[in-house]
Each structure stands twice: as C-alpha cells, then as structure tokens.
N, CA, C and O atoms as CSV, one atom per row, in Angstrom:
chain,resi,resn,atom,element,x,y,z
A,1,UNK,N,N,5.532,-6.117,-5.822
A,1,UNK,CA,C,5.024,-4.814,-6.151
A,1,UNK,C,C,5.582,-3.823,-5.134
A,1,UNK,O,O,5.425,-3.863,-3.913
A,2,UNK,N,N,6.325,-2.842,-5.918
A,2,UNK,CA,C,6.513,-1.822,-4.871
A,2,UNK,C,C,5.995,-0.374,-5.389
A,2,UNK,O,O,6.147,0.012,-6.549
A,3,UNK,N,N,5.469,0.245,-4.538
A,3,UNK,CA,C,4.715,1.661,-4.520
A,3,UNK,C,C,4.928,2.608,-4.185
A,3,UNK,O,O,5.361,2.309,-3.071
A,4,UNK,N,N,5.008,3.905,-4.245
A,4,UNK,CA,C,5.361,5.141,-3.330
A,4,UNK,C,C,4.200,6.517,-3.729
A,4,UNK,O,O,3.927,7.030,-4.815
A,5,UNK,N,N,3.824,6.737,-2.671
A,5,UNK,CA,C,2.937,7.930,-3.124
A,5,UNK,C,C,3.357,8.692,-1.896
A,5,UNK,O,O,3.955,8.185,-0.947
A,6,UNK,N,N,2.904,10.266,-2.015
A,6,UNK,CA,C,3.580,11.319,-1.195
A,6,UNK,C,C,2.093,11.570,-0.513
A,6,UNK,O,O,0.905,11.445,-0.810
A,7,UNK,N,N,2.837,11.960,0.480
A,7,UNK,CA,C,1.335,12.859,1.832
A,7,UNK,C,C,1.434,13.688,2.025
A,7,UNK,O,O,2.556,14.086,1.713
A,8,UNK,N,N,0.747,14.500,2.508
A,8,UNK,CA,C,0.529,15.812,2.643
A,8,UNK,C,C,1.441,16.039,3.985
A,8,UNK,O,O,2.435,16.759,3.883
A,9,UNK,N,N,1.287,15.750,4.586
A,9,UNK,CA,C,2.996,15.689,6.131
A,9,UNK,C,C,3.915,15.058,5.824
A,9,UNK,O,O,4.357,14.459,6.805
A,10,UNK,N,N,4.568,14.834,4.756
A,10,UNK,CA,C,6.247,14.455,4.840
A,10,UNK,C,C,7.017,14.736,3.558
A,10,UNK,O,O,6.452,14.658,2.467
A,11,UNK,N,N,8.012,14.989,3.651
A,11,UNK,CA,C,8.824,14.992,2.157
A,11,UNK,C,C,9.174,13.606,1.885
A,11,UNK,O,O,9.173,13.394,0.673
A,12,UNK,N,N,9.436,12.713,2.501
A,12,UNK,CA,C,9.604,11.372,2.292
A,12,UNK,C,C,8.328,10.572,1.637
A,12,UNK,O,O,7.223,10.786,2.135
A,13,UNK,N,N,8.423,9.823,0.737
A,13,UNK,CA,C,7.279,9.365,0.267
A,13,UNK,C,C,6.543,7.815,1.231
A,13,UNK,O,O,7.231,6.817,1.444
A,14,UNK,N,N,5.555,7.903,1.538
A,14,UNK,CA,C,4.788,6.217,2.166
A,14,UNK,C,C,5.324,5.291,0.576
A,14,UNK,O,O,5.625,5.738,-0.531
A,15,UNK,N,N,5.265,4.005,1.052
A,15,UNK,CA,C,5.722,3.092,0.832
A,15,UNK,C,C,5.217,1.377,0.805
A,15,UNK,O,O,5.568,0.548,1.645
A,16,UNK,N,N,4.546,1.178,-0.073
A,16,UNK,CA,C,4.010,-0.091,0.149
A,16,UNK,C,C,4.827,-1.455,-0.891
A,16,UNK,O,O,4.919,-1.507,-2.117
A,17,UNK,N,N,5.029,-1.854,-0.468
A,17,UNK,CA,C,5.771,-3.269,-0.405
A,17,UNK,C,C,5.126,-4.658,-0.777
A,17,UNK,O,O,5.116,-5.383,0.219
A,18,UNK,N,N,4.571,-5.277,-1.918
A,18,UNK,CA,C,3.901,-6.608,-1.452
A,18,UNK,C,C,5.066,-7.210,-2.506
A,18,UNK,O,O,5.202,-6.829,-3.669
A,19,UNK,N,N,6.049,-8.455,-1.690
A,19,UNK,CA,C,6.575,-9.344,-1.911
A,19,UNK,C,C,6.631,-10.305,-1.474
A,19,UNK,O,O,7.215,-10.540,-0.416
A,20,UNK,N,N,5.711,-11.587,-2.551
A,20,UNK,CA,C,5.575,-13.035,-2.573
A,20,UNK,C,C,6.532,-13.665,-2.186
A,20,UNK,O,O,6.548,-14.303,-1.134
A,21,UNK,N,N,7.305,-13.588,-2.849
A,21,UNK,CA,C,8.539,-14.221,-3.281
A,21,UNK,C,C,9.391,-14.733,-1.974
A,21,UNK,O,O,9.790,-15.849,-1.639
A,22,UNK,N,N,9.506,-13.290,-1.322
A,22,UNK,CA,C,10.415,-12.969,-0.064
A,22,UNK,C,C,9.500,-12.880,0.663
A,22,UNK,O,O,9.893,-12.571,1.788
A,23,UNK,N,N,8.308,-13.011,0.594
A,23,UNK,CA,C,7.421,-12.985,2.116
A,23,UNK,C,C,7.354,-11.762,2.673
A,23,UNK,O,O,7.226,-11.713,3.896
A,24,UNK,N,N,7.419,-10.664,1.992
A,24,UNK,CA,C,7.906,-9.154,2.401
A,24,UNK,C,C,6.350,-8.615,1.942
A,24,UNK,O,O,5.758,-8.704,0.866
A,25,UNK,N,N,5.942,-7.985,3.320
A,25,UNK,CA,C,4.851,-7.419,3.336
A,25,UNK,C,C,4.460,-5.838,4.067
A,25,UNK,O,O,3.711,-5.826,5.044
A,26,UNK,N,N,4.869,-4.894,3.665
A,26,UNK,CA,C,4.984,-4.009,4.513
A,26,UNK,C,C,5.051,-2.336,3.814
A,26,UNK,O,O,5.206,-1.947,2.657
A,27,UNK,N,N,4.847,-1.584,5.170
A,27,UNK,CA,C,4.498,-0.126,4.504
A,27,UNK,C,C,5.525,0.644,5.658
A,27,UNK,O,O,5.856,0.332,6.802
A,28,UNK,N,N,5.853,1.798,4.775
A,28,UNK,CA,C,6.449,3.160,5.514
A,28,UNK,C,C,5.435,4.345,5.524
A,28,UNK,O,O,5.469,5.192,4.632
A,29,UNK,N,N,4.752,4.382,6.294
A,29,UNK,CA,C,3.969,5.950,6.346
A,29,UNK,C,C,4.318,6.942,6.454
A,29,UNK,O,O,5.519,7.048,6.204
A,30,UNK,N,N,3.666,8.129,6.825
A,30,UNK,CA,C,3.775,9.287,6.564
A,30,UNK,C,C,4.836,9.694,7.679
A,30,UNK,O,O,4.885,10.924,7.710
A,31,UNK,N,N,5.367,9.344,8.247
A,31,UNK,CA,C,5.936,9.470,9.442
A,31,UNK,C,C,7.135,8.989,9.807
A,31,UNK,O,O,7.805,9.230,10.811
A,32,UNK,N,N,7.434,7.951,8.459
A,32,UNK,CA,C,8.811,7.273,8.170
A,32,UNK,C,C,8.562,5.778,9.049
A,32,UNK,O,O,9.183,4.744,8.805
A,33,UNK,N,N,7.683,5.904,9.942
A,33,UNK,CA,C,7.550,4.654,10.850
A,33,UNK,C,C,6.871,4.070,10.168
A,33,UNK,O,O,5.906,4.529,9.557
A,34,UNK,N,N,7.558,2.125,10.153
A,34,UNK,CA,C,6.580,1.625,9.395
A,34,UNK,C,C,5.857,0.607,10.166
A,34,UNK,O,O,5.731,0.642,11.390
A,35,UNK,N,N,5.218,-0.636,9.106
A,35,UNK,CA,C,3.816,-1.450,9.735
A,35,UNK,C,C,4.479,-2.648,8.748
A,35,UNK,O,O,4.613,-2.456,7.539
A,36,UNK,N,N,4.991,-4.259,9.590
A,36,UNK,CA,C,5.272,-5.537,9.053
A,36,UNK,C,C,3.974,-6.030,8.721
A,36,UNK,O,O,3.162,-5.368,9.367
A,37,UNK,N,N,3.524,-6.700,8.165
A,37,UNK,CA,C,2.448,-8.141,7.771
A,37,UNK,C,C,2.534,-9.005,7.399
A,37,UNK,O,O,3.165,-9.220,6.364
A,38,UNK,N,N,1.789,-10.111,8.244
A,38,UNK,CA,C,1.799,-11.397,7.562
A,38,UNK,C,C,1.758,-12.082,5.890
A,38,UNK,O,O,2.257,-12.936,5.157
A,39,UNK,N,N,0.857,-11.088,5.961
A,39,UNK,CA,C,0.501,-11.386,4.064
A,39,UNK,C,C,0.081,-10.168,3.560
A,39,UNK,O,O,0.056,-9.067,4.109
A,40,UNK,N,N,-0.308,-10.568,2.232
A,40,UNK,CA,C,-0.651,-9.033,1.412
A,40,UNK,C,C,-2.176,-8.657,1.969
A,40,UNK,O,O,-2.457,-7.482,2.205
A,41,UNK,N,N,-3.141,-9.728,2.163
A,41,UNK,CA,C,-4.336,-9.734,2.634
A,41,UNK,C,C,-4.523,-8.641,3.822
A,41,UNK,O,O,-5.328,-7.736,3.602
A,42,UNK,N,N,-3.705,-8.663,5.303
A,42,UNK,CA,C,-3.773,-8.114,6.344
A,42,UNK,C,C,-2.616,-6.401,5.571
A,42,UNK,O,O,-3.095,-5.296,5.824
A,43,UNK,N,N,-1.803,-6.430,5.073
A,43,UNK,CA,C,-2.025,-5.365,4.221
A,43,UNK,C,C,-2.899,-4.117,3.557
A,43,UNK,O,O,-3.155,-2.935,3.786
A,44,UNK,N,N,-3.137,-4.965,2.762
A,44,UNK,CA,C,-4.613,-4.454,1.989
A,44,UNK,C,C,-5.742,-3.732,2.866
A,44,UNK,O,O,-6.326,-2.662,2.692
A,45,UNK,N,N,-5.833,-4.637,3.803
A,45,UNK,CA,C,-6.889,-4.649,4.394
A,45,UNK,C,C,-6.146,-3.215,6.229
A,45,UNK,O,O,-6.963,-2.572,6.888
A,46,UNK,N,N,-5.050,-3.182,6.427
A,46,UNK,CA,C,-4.567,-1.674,7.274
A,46,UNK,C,C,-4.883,-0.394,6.070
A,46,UNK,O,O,-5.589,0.598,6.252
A,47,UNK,N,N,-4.066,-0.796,4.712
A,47,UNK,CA,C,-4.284,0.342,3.808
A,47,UNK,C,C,-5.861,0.912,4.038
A,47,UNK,O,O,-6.150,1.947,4.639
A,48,UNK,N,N,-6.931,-0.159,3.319
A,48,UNK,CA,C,-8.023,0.247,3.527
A,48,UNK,C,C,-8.404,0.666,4.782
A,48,UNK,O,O,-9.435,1.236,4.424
A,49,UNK,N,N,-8.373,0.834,6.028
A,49,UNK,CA,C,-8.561,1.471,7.076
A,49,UNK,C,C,-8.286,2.536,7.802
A,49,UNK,O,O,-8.888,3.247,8.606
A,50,UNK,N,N,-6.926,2.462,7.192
A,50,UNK,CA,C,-6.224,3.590,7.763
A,50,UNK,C,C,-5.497,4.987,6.626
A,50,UNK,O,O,-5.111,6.080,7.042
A,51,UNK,N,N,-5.487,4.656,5.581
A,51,UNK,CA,C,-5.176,5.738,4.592
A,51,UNK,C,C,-6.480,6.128,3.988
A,51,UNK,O,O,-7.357,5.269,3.897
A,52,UNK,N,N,-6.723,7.529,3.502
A,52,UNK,CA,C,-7.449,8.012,2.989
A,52,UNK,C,C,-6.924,9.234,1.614
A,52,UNK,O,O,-6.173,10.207,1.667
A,53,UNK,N,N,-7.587,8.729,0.648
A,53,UNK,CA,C,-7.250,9.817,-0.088
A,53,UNK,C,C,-6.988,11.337,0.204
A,53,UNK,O,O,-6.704,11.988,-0.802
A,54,UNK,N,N,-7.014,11.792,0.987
A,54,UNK,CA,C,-7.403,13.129,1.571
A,54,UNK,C,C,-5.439,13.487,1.933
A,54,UNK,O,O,-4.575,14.297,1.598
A,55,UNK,N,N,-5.630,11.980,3.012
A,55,UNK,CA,C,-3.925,12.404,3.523
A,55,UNK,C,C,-2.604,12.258,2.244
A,55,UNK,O,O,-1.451,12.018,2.602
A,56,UNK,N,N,-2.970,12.442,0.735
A,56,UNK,CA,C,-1.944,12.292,0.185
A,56,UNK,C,C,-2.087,13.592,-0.806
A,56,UNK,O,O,-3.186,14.145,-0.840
A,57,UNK,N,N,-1.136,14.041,-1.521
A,57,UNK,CA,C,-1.074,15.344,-2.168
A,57,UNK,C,C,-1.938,15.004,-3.683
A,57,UNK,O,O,-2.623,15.843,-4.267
A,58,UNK,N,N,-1.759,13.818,-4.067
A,58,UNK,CA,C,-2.361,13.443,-5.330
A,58,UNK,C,C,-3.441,11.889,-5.430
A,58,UNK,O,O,-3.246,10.674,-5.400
A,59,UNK,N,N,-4.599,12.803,-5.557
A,59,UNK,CA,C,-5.884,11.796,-5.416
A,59,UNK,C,C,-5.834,10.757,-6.017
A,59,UNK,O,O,-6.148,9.668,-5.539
A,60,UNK,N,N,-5.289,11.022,-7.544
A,60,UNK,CA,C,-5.027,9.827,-8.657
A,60,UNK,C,C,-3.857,8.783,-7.851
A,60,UNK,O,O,-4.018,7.602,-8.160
A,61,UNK,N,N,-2.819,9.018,-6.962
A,61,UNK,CA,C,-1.542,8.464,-6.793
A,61,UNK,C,C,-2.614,7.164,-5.599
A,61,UNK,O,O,-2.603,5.936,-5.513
A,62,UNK,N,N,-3.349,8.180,-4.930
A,62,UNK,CA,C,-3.876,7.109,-4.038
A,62,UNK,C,C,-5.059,6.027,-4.730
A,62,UNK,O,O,-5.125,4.850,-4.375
A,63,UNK,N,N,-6.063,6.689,-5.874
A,63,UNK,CA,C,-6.465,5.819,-6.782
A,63,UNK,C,C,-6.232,4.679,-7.337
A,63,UNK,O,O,-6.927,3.685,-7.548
A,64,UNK,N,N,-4.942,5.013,-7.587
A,64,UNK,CA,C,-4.247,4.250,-8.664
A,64,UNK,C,C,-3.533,2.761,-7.425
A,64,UNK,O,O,-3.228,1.614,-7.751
A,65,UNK,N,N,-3.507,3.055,-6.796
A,65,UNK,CA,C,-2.640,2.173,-5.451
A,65,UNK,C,C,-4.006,1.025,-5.148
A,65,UNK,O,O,-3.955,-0.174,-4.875
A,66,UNK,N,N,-5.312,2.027,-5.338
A,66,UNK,CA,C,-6.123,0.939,-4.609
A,66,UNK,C,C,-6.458,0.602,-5.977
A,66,UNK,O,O,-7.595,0.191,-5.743
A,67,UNK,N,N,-6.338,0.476,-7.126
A,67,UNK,CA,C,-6.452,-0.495,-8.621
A,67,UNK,C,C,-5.665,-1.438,-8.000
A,67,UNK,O,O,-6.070,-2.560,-7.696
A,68,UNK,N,N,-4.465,-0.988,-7.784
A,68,UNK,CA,C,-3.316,-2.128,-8.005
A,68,UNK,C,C,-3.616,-3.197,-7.170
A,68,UNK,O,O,-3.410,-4.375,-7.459
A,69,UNK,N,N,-4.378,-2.558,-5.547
A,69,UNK,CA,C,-4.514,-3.503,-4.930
A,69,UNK,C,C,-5.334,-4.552,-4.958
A,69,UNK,O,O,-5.052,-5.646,-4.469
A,70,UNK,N,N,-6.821,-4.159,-5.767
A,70,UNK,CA,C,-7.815,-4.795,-6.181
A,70,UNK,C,C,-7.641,-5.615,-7.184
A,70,UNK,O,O,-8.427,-6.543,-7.371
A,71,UNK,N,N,-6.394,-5.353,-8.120
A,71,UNK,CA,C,-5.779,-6.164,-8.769
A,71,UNK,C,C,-5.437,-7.376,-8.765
A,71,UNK,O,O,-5.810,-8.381,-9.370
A,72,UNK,N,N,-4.381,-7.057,-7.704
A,72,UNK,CA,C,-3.309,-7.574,-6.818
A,72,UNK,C,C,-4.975,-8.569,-6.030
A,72,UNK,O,O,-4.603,-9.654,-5.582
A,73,UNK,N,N,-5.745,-8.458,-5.938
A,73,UNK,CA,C,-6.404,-9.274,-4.895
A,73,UNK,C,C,-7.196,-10.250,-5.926
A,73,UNK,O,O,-7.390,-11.428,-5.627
A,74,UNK,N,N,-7.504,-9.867,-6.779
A,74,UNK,CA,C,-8.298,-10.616,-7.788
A,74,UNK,C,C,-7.320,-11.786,-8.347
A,74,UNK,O,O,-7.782,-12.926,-8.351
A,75,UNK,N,N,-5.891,-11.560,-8.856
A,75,UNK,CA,C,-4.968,-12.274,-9.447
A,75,UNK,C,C,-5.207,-13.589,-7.914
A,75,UNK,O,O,-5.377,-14.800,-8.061
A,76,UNK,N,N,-5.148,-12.901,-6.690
A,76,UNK,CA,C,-4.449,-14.150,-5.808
A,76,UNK,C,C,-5.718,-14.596,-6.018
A,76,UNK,O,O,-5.878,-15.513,-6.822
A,77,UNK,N,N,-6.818,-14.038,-5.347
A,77,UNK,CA,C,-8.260,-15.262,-5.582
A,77,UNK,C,C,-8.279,-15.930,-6.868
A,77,UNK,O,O,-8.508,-17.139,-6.824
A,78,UNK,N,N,-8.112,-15.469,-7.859
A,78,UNK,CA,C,-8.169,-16.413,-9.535
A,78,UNK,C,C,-7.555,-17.445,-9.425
A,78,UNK,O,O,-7.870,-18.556,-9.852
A,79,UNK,N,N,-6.110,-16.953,-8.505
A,79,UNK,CA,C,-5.074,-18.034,-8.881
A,79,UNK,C,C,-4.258,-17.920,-10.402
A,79,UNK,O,O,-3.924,-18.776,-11.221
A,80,UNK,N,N,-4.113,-16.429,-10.352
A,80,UNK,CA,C,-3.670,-16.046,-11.813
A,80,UNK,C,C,-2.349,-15.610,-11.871
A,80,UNK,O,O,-1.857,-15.274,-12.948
C-alpha cells in the first residue's frame, strides 16, 4: 500500500508506505524527513500519535488513510 496526502507546511506530499512483500515500512513527512519501521504495526501505531487531521489540507485525505489503516489491521489480525 502506498499513500500520499498533502499538509498544510509543504508542497511535497507525506508519504506512507506499507510493503509486505519487501519488508518496506515507512513514511516521508511534512518535512521531507522520513521515519523506517519494523512492521506495519509500529507504523500504524507513530501515524496514530503523531499525525493529526488538523496538520493536513484535506480532512477526508487523512480519514480515508486511517480506513485504510484499520483495514490494513483487521486483514493482518483475520489472516485475510
């Protein structure tokens, strides 16, 4: 899964990354600097802490990211 939603400080868009496959777990923030992870879990779980709807230009873009992720979290617990 790859993602991009825009923030309110950058023309460059943040960037979230969850790949199984390749073991590729990771984000570009608002700042172009990014954040590696072990898994999608420790992921998920910086997003939820540290982004807030507020810091992005479109409420739905950040909405829609935390579906995917809740998604994305339900499929791995199912085992789906």
């Amino acid at each position: 899964m790859e993602y991009n939603l825009y923030s309110k400080d950058s023309a460059y868009p943040c960037e979230v990354t969850i790949d199984e496959e390749n073991g590729r777990y990771m984000i570009r923030k608002a700042d172009t600097s990014g954040e590696i992870f072990n898994s999608a879990a420790e992921l998920t779980s910086w997003i939820r802490s540290n982004w807030k709807e507020t810091d992005f230009r479109s409420k739905k873009q950040y909405y829609y990211l935390m579906e995917l992720l809740d998604d994305y979290e339900w499929e791995v617990e199912s085992g789906q």
